[in-house]
GURO-856482 format. One record per residue: x, y, z of N, C-alpha, C, O in turn; chain. Coordinates in nm, 2 decimals. Atoms other than C-alpha are relative to their C-alpha. Layout:
<pts>
     n_c1     n_c2     n_c3    ca_c1    ca_c2    ca_c3     c_c1     c_c2     c_c3     o_c1     o_c2     o_c3   chain
        X        Y        Z        X        Y        Z        X        Y        Z        X        Y        Z       A
...
</pts>
This chain:
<pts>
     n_c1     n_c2     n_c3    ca_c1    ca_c2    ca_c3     c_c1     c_c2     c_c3     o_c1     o_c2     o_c3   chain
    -0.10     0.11     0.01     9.24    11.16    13.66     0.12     0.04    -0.09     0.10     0.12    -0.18       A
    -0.16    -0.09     0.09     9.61    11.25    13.51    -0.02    -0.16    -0.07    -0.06    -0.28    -0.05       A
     0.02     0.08     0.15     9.62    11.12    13.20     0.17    -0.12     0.00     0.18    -0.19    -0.11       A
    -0.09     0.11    -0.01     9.97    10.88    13.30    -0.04    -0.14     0.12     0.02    -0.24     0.17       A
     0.06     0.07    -0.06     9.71    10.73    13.51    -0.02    -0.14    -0.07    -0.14    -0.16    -0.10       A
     0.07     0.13     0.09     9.68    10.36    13.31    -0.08    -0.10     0.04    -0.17    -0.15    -0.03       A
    -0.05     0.07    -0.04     9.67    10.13    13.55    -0.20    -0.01     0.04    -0.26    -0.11     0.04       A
     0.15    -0.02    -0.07     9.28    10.22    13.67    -0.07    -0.12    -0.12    -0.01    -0.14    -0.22       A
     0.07     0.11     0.07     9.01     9.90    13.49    -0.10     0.12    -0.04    -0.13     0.23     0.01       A
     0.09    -0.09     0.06     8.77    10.03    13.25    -0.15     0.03     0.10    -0.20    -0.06     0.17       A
     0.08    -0.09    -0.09     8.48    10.24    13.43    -0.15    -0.07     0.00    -0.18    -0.13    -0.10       A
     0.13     0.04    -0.06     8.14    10.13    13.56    -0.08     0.07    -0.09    -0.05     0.18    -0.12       A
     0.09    -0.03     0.08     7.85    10.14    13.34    -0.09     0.14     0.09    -0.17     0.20     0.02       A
     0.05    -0.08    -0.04     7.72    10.39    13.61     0.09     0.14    -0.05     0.03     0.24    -0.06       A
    -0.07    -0.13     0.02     7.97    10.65    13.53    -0.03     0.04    -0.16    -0.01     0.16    -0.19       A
     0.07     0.00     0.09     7.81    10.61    13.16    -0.07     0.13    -0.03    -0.17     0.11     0.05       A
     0.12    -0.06     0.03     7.59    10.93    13.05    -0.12    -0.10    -0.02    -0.24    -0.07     0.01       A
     0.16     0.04     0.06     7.35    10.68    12.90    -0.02    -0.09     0.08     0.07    -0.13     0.15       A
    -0.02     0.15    -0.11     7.19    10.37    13.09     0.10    -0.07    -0.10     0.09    -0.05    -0.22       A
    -0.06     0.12     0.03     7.43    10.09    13.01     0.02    -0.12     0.03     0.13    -0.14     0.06       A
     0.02     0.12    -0.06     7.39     9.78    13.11     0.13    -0.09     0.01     0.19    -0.06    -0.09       A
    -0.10     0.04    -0.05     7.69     9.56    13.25     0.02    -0.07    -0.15     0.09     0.01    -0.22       A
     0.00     0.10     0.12     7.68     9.31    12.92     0.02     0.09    -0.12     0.10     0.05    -0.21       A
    -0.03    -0.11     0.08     7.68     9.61    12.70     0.08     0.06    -0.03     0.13     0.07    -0.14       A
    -0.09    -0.04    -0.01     7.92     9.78    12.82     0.14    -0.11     0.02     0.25    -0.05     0.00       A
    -0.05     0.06     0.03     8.12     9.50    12.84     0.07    -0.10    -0.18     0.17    -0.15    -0.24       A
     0.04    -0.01     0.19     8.05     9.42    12.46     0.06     0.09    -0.05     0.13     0.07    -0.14       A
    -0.08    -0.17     0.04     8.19     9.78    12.41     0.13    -0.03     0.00     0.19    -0.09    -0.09       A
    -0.13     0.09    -0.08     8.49     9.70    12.60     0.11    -0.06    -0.13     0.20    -0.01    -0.21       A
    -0.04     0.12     0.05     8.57     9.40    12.44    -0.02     0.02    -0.16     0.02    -0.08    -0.22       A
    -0.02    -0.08     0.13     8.53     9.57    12.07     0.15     0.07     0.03     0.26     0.03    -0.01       A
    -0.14    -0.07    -0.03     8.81     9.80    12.19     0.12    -0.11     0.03     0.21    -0.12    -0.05       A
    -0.08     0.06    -0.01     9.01     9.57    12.31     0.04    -0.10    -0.11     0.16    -0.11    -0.11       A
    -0.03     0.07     0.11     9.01     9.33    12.02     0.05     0.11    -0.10     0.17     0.11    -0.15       A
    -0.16    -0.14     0.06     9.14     9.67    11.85     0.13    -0.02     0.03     0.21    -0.08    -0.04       A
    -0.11    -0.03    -0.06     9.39     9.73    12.04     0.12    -0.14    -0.01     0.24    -0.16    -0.05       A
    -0.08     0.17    -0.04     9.53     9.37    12.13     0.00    -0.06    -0.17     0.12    -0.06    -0.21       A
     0.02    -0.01     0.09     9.44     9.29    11.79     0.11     0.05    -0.07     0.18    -0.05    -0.11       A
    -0.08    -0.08     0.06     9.67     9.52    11.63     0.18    -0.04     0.09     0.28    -0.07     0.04       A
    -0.18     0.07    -0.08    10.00     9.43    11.89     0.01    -0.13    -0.02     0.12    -0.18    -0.02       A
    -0.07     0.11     0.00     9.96     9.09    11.84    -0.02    -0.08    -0.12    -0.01    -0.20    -0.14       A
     0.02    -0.02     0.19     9.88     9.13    11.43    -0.12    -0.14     0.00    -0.12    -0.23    -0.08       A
     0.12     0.08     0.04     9.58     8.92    11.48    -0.11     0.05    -0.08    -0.20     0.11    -0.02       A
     0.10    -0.02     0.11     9.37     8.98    11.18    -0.16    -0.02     0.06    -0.25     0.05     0.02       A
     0.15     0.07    -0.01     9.06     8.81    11.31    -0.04     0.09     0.07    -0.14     0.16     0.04       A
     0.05    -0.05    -0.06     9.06     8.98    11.60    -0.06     0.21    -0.08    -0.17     0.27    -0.09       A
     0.02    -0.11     0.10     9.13     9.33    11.40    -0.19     0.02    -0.09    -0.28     0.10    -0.08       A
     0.10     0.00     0.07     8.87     9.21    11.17    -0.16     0.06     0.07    -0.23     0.16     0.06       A
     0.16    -0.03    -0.10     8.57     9.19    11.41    -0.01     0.07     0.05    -0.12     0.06     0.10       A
     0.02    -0.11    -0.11     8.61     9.49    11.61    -0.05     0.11    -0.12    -0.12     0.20    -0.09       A
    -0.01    -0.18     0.09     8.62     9.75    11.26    -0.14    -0.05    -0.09    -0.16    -0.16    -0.13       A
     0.14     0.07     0.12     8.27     9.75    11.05     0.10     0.08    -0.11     0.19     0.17    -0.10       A
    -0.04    -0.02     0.12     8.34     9.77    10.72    -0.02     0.10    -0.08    -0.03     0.09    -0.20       A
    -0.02    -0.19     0.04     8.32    10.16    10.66     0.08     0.04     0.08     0.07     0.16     0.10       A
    -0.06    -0.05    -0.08     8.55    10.19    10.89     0.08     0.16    -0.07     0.08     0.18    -0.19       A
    -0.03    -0.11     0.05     8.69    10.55    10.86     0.10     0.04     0.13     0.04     0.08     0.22       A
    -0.12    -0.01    -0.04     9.02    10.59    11.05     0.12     0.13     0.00     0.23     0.11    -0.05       A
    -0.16    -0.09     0.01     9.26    10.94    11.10     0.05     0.02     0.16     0.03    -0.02     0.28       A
    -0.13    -0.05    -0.09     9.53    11.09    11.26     0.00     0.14     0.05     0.01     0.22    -0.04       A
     0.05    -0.12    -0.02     9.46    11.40    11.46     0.14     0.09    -0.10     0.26     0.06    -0.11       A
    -0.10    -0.08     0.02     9.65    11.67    11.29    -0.06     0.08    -0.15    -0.16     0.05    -0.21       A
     0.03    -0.07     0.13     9.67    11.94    10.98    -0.08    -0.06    -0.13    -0.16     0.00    -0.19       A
     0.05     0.09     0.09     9.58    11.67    10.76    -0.01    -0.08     0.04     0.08    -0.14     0.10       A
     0.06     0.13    -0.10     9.36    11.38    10.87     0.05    -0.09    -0.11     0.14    -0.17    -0.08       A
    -0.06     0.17     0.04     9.43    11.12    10.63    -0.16    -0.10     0.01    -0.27    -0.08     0.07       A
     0.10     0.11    -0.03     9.20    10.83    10.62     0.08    -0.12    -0.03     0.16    -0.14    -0.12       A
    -0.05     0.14     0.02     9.28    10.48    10.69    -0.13    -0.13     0.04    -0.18    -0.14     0.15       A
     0.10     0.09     0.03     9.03    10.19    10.60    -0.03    -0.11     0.05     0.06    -0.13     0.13       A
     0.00     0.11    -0.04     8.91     9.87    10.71     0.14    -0.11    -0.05     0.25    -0.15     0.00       A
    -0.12     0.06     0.08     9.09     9.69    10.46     0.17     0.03     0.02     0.27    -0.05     0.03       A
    -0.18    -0.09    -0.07     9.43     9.92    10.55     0.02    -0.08     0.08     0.09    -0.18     0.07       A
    -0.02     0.02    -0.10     9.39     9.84    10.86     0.05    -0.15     0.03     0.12    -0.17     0.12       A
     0.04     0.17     0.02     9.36     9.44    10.81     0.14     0.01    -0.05     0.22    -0.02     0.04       A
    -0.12     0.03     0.06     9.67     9.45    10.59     0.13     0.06     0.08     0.24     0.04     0.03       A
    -0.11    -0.05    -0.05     9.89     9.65    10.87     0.03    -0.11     0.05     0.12    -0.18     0.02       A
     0.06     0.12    -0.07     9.77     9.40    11.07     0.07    -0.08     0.02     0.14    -0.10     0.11       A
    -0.06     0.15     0.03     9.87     9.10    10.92     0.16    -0.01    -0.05     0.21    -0.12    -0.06       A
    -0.11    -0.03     0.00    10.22     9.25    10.83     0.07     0.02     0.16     0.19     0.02     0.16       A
    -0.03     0.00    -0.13    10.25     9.29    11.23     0.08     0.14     0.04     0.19     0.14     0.10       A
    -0.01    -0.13    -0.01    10.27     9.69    11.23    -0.02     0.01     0.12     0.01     0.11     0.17       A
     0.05    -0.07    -0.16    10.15     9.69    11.57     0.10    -0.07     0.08     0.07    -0.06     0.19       A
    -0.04     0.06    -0.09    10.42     9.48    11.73     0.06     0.06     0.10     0.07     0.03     0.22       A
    -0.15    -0.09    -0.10    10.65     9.73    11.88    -0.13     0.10     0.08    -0.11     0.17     0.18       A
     0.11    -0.11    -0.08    10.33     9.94    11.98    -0.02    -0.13     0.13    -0.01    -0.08     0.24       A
     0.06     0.02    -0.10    10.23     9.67    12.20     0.14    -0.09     0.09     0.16    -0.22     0.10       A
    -0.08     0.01    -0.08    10.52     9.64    12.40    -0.05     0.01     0.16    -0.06    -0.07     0.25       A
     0.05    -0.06    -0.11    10.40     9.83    12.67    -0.19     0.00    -0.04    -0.25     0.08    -0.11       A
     0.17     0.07     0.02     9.99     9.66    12.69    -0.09     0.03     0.11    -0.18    -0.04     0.16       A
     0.11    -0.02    -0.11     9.85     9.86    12.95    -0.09     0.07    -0.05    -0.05     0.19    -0.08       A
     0.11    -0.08     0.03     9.51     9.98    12.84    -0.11     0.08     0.09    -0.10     0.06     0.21       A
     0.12    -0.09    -0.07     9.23    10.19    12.97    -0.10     0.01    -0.08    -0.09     0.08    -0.18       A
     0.11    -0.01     0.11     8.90    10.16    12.80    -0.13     0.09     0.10    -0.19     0.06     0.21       A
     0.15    -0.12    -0.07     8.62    10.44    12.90    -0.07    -0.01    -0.11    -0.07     0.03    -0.23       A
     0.13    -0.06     0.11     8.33    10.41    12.77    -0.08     0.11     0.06    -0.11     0.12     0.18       A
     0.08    -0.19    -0.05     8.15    10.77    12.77    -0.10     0.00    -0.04    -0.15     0.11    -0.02       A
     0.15     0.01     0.04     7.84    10.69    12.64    -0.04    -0.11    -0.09     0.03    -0.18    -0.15       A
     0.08     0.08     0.07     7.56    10.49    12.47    -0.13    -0.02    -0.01    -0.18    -0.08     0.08       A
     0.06    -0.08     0.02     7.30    10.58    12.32    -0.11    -0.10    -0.13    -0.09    -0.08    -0.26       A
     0.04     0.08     0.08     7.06    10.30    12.17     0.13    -0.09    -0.12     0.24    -0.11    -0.06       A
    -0.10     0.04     0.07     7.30    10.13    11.89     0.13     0.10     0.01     0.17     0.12    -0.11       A
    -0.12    -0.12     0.08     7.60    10.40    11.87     0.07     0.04     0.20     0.02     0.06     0.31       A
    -0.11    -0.02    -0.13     7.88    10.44    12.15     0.11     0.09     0.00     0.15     0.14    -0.11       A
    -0.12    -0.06     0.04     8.16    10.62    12.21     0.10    -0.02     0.15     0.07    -0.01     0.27       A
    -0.11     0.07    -0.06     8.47    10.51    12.35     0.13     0.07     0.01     0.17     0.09    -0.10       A
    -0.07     0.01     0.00     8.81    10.65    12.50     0.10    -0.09     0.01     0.09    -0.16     0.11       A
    -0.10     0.09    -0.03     9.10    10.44    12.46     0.11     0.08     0.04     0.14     0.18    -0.02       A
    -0.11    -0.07     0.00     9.40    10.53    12.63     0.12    -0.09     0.04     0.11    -0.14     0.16       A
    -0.11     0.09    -0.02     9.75    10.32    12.60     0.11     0.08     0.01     0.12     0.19     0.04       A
    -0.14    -0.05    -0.05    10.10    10.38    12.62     0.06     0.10    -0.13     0.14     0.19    -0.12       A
    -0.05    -0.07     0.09    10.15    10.49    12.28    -0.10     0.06    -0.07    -0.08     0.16    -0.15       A
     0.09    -0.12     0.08     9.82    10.60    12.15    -0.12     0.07     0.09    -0.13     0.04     0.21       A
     0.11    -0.05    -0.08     9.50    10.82    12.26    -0.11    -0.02    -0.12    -0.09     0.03    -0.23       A
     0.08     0.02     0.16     9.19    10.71    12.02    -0.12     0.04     0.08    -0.12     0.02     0.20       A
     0.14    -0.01     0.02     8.82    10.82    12.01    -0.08    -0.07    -0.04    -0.11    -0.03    -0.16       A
     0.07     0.08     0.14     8.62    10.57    11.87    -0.15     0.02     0.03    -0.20     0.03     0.15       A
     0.11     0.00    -0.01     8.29    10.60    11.79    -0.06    -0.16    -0.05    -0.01    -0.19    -0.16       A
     0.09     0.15     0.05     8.08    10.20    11.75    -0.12    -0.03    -0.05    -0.19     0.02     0.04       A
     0.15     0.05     0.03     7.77    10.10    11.64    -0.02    -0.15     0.01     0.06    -0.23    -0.01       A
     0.08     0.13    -0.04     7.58     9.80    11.72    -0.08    -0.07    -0.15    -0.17    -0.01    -0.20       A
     0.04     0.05     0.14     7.51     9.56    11.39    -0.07    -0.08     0.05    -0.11    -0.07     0.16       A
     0.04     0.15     0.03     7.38     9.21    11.32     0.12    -0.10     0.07     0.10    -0.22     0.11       A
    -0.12     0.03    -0.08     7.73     9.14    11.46     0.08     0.04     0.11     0.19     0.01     0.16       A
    -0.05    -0.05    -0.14     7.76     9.30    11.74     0.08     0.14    -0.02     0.09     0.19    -0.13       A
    -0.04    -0.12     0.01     7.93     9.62    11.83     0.14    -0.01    -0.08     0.22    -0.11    -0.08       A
    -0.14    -0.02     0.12     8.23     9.73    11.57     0.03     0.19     0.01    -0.04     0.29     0.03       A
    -0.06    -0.14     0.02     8.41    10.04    11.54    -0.02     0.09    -0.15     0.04     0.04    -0.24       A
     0.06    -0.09     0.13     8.29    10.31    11.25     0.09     0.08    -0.04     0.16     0.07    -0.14       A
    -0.16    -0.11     0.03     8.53    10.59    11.29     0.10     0.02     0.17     0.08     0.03     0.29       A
    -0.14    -0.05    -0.11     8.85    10.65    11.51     0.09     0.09    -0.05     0.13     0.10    -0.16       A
    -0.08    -0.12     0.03     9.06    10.95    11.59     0.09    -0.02     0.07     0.04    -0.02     0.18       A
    -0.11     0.02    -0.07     9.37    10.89    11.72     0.18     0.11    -0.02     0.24     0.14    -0.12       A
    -0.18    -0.06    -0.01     9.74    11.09    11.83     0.06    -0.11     0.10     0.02    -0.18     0.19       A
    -0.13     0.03    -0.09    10.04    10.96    11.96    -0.05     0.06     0.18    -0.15     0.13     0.21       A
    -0.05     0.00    -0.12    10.12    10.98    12.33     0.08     0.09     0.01     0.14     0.12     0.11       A
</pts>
């Protein structure tokens, strides 16, 4: 698939390595997306609920950096993500899952992220993410 491909809906639990179940993978999904959308339209709440609270956050490159739950919550609510979500076409792949623990491509207009999730008391949340520009 060329990667200016966006337009494609996120992928069938069959294309999964692990079994996934429709509701699962949907739950996955729908973590990513409350990221993503979250962040363009500086909704906190949403932000909130998608990142568990170790979140651990860089930036591919020489030096990763780390950026935190808390960071993240405060870009957030300053509305850092506005101009990112100009252009809101997403692509969410999920690549696997594997009892509690997932891992997830996101791919948008302006970013490329890796996230890995886990499955709490509160449902699936994002742990760590790796993310470059476009």
């Amino acid at each position: 698939m060329p990667i200016e491909d966006m337009t494609r809906p996120a992928r069938a639990a069959a294309d999964c390595r692990g079994p996934v179940s429709t509701t699962e993978r949907e739950a996955i999904t729908q973590a990513a997306l409350d990221y993503f959308e979250g962040w363009f339209d500086g909704d906190v709440e949403r932000m909130s609920r998608a990142l568990h609270p170790d979140l651990v956050k860089r930036r591919a490159g020489a030096e990763l950096g780390v950026t935190t739950k808390e960071r993240m919550l405060e870009l957030t609510a300053a509305g850092a993500g506005a101009e990112d979500g100009l252009d809101r076409r997403l692509e969410v792949e999920v690549v696997d899952m594997h009892g509690d623990i997932a891992s997830v491509i996101v791919r948008s207009a302006v970013y490329r992220e890796y996230l890995h999730l886990v499955r709490t008391g509160d449902g699936w949340t994002i742990a760590n993410a790796l993310w470059a520009p476009t």
